[in-house]
N, C-alpha and C positions, 0 to 999 in steps of 0.2 A: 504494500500500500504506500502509495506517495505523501511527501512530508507536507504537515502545512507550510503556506507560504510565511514568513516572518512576520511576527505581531506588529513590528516597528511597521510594515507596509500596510497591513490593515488600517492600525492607528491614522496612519497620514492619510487613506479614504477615508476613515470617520472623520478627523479632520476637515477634509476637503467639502464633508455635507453642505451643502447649499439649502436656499428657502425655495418656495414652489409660488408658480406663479397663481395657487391656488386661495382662496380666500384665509387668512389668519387663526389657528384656533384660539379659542378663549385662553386656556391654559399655556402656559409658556415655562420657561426654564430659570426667569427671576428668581424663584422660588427654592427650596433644595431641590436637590436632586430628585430623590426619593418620592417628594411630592410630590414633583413636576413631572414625574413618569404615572407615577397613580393619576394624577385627574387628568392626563390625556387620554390613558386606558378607559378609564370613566367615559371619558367624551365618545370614545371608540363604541365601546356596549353600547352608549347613548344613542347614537348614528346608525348600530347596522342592525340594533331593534327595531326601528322604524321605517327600515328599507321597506319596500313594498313592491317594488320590482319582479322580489322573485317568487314565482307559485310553486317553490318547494322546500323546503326544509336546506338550512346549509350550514356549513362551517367554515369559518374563516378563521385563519392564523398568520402573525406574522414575528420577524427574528431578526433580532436587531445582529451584531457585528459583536457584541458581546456578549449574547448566546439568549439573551431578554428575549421573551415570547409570553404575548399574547392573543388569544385565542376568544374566540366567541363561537357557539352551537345555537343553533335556531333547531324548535321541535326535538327530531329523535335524531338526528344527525350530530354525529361526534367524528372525532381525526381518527378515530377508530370503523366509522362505519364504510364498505366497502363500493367506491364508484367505479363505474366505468368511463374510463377515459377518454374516448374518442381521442383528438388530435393529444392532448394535454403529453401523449407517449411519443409522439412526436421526439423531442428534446431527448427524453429516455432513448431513445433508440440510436439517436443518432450521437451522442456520449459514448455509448456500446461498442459502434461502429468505430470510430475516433479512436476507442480506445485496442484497437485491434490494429489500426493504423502503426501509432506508438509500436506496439510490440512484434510490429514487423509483419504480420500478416497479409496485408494489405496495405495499397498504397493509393494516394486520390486521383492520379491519371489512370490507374486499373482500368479495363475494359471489361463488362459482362460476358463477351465473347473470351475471352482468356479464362476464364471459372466455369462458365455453364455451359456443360455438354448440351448442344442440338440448339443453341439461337437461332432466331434463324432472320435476325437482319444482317445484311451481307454488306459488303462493303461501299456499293454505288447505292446505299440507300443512308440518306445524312447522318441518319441515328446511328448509324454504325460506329460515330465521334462519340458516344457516351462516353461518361466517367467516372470515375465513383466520387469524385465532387461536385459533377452534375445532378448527378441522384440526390445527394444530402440538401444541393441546395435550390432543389426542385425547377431547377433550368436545364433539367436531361430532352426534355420536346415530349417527353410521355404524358398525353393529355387523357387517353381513356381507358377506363377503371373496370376490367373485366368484370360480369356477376360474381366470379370464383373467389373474390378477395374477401366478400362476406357472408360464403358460405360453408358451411362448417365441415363438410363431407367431402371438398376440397381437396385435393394434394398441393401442397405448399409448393413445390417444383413444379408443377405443370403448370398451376395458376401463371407462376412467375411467366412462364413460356407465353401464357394465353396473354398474359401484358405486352410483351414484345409484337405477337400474333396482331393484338390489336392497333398497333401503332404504327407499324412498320408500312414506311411510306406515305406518313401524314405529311413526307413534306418540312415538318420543323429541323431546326438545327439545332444541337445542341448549346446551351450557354447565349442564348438570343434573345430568349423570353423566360419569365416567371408563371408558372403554371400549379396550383393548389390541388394535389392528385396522392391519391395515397400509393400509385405501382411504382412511385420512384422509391420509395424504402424497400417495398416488396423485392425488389430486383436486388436493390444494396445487400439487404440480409440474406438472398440465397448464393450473392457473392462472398459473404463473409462464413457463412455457414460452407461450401468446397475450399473456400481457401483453410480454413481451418479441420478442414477431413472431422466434421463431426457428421451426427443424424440429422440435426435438423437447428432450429432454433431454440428450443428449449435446451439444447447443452451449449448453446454458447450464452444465454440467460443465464444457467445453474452457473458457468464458469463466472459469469460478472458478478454476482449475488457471492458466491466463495469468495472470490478476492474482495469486497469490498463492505460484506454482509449487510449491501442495501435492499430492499424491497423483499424484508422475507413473508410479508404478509398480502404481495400484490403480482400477481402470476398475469403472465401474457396468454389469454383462454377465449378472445375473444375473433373470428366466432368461433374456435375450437385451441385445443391447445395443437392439434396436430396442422392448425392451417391459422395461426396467429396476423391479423394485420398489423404491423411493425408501426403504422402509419397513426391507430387509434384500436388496438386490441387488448388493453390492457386491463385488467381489475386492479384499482389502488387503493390504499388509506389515505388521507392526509397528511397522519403521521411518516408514513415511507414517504410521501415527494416529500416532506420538510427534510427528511435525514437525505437523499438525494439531493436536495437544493442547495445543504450547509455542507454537506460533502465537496460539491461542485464550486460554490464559489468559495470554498477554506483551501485549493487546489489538490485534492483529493484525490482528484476525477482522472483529473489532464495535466501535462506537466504545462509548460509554458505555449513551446511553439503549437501544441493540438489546443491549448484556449482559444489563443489568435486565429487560428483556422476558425471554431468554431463561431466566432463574433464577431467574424470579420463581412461586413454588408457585400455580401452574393449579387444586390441586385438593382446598386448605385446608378446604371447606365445601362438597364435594360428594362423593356415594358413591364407592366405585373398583369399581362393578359387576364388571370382570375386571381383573387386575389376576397377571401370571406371577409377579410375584415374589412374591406373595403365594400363589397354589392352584397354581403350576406351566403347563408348557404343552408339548404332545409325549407328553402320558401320563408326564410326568420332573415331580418335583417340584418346589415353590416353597420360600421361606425362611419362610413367615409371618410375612413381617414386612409392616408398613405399610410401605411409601413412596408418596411422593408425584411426583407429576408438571409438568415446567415446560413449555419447548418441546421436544421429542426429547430429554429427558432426563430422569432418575428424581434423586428428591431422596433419599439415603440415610437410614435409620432404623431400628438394631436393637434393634426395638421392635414386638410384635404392635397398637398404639397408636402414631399419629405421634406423638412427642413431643419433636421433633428441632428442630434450627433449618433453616431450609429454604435452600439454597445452601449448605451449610458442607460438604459431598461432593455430588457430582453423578456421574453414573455413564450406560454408554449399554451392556447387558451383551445380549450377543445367545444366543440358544436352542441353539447347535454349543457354548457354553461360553467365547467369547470376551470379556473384560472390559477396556472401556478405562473409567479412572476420573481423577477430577481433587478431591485434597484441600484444598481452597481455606483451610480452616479452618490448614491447619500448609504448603503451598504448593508440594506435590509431584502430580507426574500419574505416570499409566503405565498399562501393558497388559499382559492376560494373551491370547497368541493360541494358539487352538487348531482343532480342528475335529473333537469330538466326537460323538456321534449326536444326532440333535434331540431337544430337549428336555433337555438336560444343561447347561442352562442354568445354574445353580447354582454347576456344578462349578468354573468359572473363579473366581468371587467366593470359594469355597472355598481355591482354590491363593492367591490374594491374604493372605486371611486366615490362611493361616498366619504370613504376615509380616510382615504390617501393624503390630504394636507395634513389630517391629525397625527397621521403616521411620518409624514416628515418631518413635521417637528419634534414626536417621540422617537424618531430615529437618530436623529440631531441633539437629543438635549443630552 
């Protein structure tokens, strides 16, 4: 397991916490400490009791840079109770992948055609340029999402095939445009599953979960354990993404050069042809806002115009309304878990932002 990075470097991001352009909470930092961390929590409970947004039960947690966390449950919902992920696995997966990079496994110009017997896009067809950084940062041109991906009865290998089958010859180019599709992981993980000569995905899971003893309570099952979507197949706690998330940004996860990979904006100078948080997805609406995209994660910006610094929030928000997010810029993460109707994507980034200013200045004091 890798070392944390040096407290002296943390300290200087808490340090660096800035104010939000968000309205002021009542409570401030004048006060002790002590205080001043108690009645913003107060203000917090106060804020996401009243939400009304969401028509379902949820939990929210969040963790400051010195290990402080506070939590709120609505109804029967606790960081214990078990969601389904949709995209929110997203971030998970592609950390996984990353981290197989690292250990030599795989490398990000990789080709699908070098690992999977029978591809069968050939060389005069554009996609044949995939990559396996194409795939992570969903600019591979693979726009349609066989039925096999969520179906449970599946073979996890053929599916992958039938992804290829489906695209081949759309015409796209790799690395040209941004396209919101769950077969670019699918194809990732059955590259990383040959190059590392296992069965399937679930032993290169068991392998990440050994070294790192994250997610012992949140299996990839969805829609089958034998045919997992990489992309949003996940069962989680809240509790496992919070131990996942302080993992991740204490440098746990990734040594230095595999962070930069993965927060490094994929998609500065290219369309975001789809793009949920932008037009929605599920018949449920988007935020219109730009963001941008790194590896399995979204670069925050509220802004119909990127005009953000890219890494200073990162986010992995799944379509049930789940939101796990990590504020790098002032040095807190957390999650909203829920499990809404699809397409209610939104909703969770909504319950966050009720309290977001409260939370940067509890992050800050």
């Amino acid at each position: 397991m890798r070392r944390v990075w040096p407290v002296l470097l943390l300290s200087a991001v808490a340090a660096g916490c800035g104010g939000s352009s968000d309205s002021v909470p009542a409570a401030s930092c004048s006060v002790s400490q002590s205080g001043a961390l108690q009645a913003l929590e107060a203000e917090m409970g106060t804020a996401l009791s009243s939400v009304a947004v969401s028509e379902v039960d949820f939990s929210y947690a969040v963790e400051r840079l010195d290990g402080r966390r506070y939590t709120f449950n609505r109804g029967s919902s606790t960081l214990q109770t078990s969601y389904e992920s949709k995209s929110a696995s997203k971030l998970v997966s592609a950390v996984i992948l990353l981290r197989l990079v690292e250990q030599g496994y795989l490398a990000l110009p990789d080709q699908p055609q070098q690992y999977i017997d029978g591809w069968p896009i050939g060389g005069s067809d554009p996609l044949s340029g995939i990559t396996l950084a194409h795939l992570l940062s969903f600019t591979s041109g693979l726009t349609e999402d066989p039925a096999c991906l969520n179906a449970a009865n599946s073979d996890f290998e053929e599916c992958v095939l039938s992804v290829a089958d489906a695209n081949a010859g759309n015409g796209n180019v790799p690395g040209q445009a941004f396209f919101y599709a769950s077969g670019h992981l699918q194809v990732a993980g059955l590259m990383a599953v040959k190059a590392r000569g296992v069965a399937g995905w679930q032993a290169i899971f068991t392998e990440f979960r050994s070294q790192t003893g994250l997610f012992p309570a949140s299996p990839y099952d969805a829609p089958s354990l034998s045919n997992p979507n990489l992309a949003g197949g996940m069962h989680f706690t809240g509790e496992d993404y919070m131990a996942f998330l302080k993992a991740l940004k204490g440098g746990l996860l990734l040594n230095a050069a595999s962070m930069n990979q993965l927060l490094m904006d994929r998609t500065a100078s290219i369309p975001m042809v789809y793009s949920p948080i932008l037009s929605g997805i599920g018949g449920g609406a988007g935020l219109g806002e730009d963001w941008h995209y790194g590896f399995g994660l979204w670069h925050e910006c509220r802004s119909a115009t990127f005009n953000c610094t890219a890494g200073a929030r990162v986010s992995s928000p799944g379509a049930l309304g789940s939101y796990p997010f990590w504020d790098r810029t002032r040095g807190y993460s957390g999650v909203v878990v829920r499990a809404g109707a699809f397409g209610t994507l939104t909703t969770g980034i909504a319950i966050e932002r009720a309290v977001r200013a409260t939370v940067e200045a509890w992050a800050a004091c």
